[in-house]
N, C-alpha and C positions, 0 to 999 in steps of 0.2 A: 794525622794521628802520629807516624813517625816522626815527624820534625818539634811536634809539640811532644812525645813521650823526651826525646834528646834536649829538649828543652828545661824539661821537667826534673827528669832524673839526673841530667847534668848537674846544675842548680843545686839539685838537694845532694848529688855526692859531693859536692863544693863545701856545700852549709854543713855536711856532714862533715867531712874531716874536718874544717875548722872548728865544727864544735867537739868534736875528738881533742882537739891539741888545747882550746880553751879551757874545757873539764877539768882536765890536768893542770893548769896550771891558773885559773882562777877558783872561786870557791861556792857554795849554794846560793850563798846570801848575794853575792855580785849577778847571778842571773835571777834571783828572787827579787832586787829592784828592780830591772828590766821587766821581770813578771809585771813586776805592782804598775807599771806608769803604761803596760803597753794598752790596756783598756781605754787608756783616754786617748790614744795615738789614733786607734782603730777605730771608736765613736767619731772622730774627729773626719777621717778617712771617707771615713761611709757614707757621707754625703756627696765627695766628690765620683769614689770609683762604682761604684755599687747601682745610681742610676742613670745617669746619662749617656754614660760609655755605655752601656747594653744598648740604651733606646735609638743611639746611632747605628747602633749592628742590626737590631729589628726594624727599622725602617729602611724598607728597600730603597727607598730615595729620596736620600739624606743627601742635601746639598752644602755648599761652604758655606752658604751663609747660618745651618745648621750647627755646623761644626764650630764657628765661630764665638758663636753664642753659647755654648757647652764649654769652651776654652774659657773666654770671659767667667761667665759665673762660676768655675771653678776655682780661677784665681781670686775671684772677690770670697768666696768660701773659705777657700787659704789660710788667705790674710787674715780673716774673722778670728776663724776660729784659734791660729797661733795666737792673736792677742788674747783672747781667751783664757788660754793653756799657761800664757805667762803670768798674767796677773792671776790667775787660781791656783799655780803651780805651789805657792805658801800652803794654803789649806788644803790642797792634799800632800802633801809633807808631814802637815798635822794629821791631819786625818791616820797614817800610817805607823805615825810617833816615828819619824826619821827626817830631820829636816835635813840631811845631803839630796833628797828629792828634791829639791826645789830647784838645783842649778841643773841639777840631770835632766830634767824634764825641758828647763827651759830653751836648752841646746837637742834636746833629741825632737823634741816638736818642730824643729825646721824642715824634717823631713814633711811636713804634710805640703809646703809651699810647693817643695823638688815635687810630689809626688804631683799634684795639679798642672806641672807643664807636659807633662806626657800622657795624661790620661785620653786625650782625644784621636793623638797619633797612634796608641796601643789600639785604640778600637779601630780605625782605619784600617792598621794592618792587619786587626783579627777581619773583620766584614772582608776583608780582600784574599783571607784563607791566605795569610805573606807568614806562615811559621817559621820559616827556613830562616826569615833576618830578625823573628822576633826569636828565636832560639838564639843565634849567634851574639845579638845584642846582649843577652840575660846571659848567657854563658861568661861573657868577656866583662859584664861588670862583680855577677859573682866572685869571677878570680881576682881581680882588683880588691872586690871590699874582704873577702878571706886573708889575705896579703898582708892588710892592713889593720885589722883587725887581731890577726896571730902576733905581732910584732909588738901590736901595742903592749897587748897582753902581755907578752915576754918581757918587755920592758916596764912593767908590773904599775901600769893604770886604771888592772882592776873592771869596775863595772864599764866605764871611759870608754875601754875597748871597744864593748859591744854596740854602745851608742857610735862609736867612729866608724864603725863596722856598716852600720844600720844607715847613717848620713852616706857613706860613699858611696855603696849598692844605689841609692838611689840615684845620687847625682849622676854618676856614671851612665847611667840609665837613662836619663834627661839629655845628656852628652850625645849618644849615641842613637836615641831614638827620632832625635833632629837632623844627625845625618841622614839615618836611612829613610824616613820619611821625607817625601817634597810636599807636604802641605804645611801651609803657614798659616799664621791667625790674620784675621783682617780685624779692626779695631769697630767691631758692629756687634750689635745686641738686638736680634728681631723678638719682639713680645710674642706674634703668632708664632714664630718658628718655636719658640719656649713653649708658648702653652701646649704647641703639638705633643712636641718630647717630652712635656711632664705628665702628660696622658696616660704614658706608658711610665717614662723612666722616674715619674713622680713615685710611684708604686714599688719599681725595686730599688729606688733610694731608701725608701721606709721599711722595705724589707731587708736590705743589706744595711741597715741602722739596728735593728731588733737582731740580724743573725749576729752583726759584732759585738754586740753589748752584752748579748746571751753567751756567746764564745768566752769572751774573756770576762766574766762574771765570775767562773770557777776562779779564773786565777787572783780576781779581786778578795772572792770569798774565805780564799784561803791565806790569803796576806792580812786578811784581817783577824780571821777567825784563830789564825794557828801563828805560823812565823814563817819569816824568809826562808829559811831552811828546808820546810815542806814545800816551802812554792817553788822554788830549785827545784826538787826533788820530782814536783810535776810535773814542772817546764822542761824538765830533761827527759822525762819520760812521754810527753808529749812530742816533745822535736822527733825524739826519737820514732815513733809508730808512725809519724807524720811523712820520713821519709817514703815508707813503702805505699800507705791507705792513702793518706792524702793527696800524693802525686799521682796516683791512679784517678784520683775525683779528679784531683784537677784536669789532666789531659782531657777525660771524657767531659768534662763541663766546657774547658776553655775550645774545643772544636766542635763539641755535637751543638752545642746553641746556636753558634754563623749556620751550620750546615741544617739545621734543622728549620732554622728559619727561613730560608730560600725555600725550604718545601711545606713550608706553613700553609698551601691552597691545596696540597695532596696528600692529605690523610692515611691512603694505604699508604703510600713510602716511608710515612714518618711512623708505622705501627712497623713496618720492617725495619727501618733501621733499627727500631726502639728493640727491638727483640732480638734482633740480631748485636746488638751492644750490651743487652744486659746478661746473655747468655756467655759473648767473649769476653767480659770484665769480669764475674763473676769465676770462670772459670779460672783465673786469675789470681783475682781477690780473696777467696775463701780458703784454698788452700795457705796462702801468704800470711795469711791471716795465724791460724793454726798452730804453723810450725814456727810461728814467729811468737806464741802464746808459750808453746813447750819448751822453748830455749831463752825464755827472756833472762832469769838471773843469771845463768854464764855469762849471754852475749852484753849485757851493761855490765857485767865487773870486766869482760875481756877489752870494752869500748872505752869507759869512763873510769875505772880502777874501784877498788873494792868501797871507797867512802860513799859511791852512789850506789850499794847495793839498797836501799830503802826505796827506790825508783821501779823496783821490778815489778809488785803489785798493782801499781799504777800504771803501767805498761799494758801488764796482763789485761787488763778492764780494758785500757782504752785499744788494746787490738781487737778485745770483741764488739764492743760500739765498732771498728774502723770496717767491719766485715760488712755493711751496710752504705758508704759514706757514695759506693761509688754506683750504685742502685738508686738512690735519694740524687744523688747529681743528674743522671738521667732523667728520671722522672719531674725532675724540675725545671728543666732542659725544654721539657715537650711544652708545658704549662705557659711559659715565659716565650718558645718559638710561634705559639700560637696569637701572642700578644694578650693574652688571659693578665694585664698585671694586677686589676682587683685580685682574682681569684689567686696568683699567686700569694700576695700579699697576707691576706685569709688565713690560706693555710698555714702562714710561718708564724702569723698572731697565735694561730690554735697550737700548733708544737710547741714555740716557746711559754705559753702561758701554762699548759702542760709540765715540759720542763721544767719548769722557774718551780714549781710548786713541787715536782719531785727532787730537784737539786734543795732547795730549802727544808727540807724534809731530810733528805741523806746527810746535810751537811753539821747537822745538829750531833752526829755520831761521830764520824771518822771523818777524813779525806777520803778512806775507801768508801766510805759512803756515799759522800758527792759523785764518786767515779762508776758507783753503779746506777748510781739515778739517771747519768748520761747515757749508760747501756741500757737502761730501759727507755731512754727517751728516742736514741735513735731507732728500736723497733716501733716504739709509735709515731714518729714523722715517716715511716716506710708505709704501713697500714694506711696513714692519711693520705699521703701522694698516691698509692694503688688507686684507693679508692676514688681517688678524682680524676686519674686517666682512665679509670673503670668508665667515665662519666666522658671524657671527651675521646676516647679512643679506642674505645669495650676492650682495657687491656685491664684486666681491677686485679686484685688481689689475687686470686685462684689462679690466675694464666699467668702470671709470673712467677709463683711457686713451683707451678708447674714447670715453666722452663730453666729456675734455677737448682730442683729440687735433688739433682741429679750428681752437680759438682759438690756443691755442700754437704750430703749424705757420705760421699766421698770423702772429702777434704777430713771430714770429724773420723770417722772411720780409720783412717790410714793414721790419723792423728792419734790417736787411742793406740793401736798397734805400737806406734817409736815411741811414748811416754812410756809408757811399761818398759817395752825396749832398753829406754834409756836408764830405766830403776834398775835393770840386771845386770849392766854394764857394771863391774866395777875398776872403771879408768877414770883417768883428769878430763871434770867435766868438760875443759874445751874440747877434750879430743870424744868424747862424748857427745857434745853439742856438730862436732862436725858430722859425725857417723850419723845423726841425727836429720842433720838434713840434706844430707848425699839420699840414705834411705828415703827418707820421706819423698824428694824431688823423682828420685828413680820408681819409686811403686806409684805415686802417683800420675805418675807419666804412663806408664805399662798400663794398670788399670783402667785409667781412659782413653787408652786406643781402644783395649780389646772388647769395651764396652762402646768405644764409637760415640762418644760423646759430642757434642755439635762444637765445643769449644776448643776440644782438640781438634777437628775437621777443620775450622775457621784459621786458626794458626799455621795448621800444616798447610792451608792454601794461601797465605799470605806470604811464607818464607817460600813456597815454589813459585809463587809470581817475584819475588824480589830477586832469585834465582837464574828465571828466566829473563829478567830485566837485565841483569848484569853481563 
């Protein structure tokens, strides 16, 4: 969990400054075509990363000739699907009314080939719980493609950038992940060994095809519906909330799955870890959540500068969806460690079919509207996954509430307290926004000791054993 949080928040403070110095010095529209093309990037994606790499991690004993076969059909996936991308790359160009798509796309879709030579080594190294060189690896290509990416920029290439940005990250990555990995592909294709892994990883390839296409639909909906401008306006207020909620999913997704897996044949360990994870992410999460809700328009005019003040309501929405994201990663964690991939599957047909009909619904109004249809979507993909390890794990809906019910009560509480706060203050709102969450961090800190909360307990024993380690 340490090596994958430094992993994570490394990365995103990387991605973060760079999109700090980009902001400034490119414009909405130049990250609103990056919006529009990245849907067909990530469709394209999701075939290779979404299920095979898992069903090697869920397969206790996956051998090379496994591996092989996942390598192979990934590349032949590749290749497809970039031709693809190139010869359709015209009609979405039209499709957009912007024919500069068409050469953009056809150079940023090389990223799906990069992306196919590493996806078998990434899973190797997660199944082998190796975070320590898959952190090191992703740290030192982030710094590379930030590098590259800011300079372009400076030397005024515009969207360019961010595609040159996007190509190096990964190449670097493929670079890197060949050192540190010793396994190599062998030139074999076993049809049993496939049909085994598409048993499993047949099912969350078709589910990480529905989650990407659902994900980046908003930004579809909104390049079409509205204009580049709002789709910047999201895409930056997304990167944005993404730093904190989403690097939280990720850590708890990208370790609790290997590790949950191994204890796929012992039920109580996996209801205790499951309890004892959603209590410390949680107590986490909801606060971050909160005080990152009450400071949004300073903290984007003090990040981005005042032209992306239109980004803050969109923020706001999506930190209250983001309060959920790392609860849903657990709980799906258990579903997929168990090798459930129908039932996985299932469930993300029934959320996103769900969603797609409240997002089409919302979007007919505003953008803000689409952005609360996502707020209500992630409370019902949490109600649905309760309710199904209610069914494999008698953990359901009531005893999760129960054990989150404590920090979140919390977190809104102390929240309400510094917004007020923050309306009596009359100072410049940064120095506002900071008092803001000095106050918040410190009473919520006090408060759940002196109530003893199990997520303060869990922390405080973590940093005295690292302590004692040292």
């Amino acid at each position: 969990m340490v090596w994958s949080a430094i992993d994570r928040f490394g990365s995103m403070a990387m991605s973060f400054a760079s999109n700090l110095v980009l902001a400034r010095l490119l414009m909405p529209d130049d990250f609103g075509v990056i919006g529009m093309l990245h849907i067909f990037i990530a469709i394209s994606g999701a075939f290779m990363i979404g299920g095979f790499g898992d069903a090697i991690i869920q397969k206790k004993d996956a051998t090379h000739t496994d591996y092989s076969t996942v390598f192979i059909w990934n590349m032949v996936l590749s290749v497809f699907f970039y031709v693809v991308l190139f010869f359709s790359a015209p009609a979405i160009a039209r499709f957009y009314n912007m024919p500069s798509l068409c050469e953009v796309l056809r150079v940023y879709g090389l990223v799906l080939i990069l992306v196919a030579l590493s996806v078998v080594q990434n899973a190797i190294l997660r199944k082998e719980l190796r975070f320590k060189a898959l952190s090191i690896r992703n740290l030192s290509a982030s710094f590379v493609a930030l590098v590259v990416g800011v300079v372009m920029a400076y030397l005024g290439f515009g969207a360019w950038s961010l595609v040159a940005s996007a190509l190096v990250n990964q190449m670097m990555n493929v670079i890197l992940v060949w050192g540190i990995s010793s396994w190599r592909p062998s030139l074999v294709f076993n049809k049993n060994s496939f049909k085994d892994l598409f048993a499993f990883g047949g099912m969350m390839m078709l589910t990480s095809l529905v989650d990407k296409t659902y994900a980046n639909l908003q930004g579809l909906l909104i390049g079409k519906w509205y204009s580049a401008s709002e789709l910047g306006y999201y895409t930056q207020a997304s990167k944005l909330e993404n730093v904190p909620t989403g690097s939280l999913s990720y850590i708890v997704s990208n370790v609790s799955f290997p590790v949950f897996s191994k204890l796929q044949n012992d039920k109580d360990k996996l209801l205790y870890g499951l309890r004892k994870n959603i209590k410390a992410i949680t107590y986490l999460n909801f606060p971050l959540c909160v005080v990152l809700l009450i400071i949004a328009k300073p903290l984007i005019e003090l990040l981005y500068g005042s032209k992306w003040d239109p980004a803050a309501p969109y923020f706001q929405l999506l930190c209250i969806s983001g309060m959920l994201y790392a609860m849903n990663s657990l709980n799906g964690s258990i579903v997929k460690a168990l090798g459930k991939g129908k039932l996985f599957f299932t469930i993300h047909i029934i959320q996103r079919v769900i969603g797609l009909a409240l997002m089409f619904l919302g979007i007919r109004y505003s953008v803000k509207g689409l952005l609360m249809a996502v707020v209500a979507t992630g409370f019902v993909n949490y109600i649905i996954y309760s309710v199904a390890n209610g069914k494999l794990l008698n953990y359901g809906l009531w005893m999760q509430l129960k054990d989150v019910i404590d920090s979140l009560l919390l977190s809104i509480v102390v929240g309400i307290a510094i917004f007020f706060l923050g309306r009596l203050l009359p100072w410049h709102p940064y120095l506002v926004m900071a008092v803001q969450i000095a106050l918040y961090v410190g009473l919520y800190w006090v408060v759940s000791k002196l109530l003893k909360l199990e997520g303060y307990s869990t922390y405080r024993e973590i940093f005295k054993q690292l302590i004692i380690r040292k």
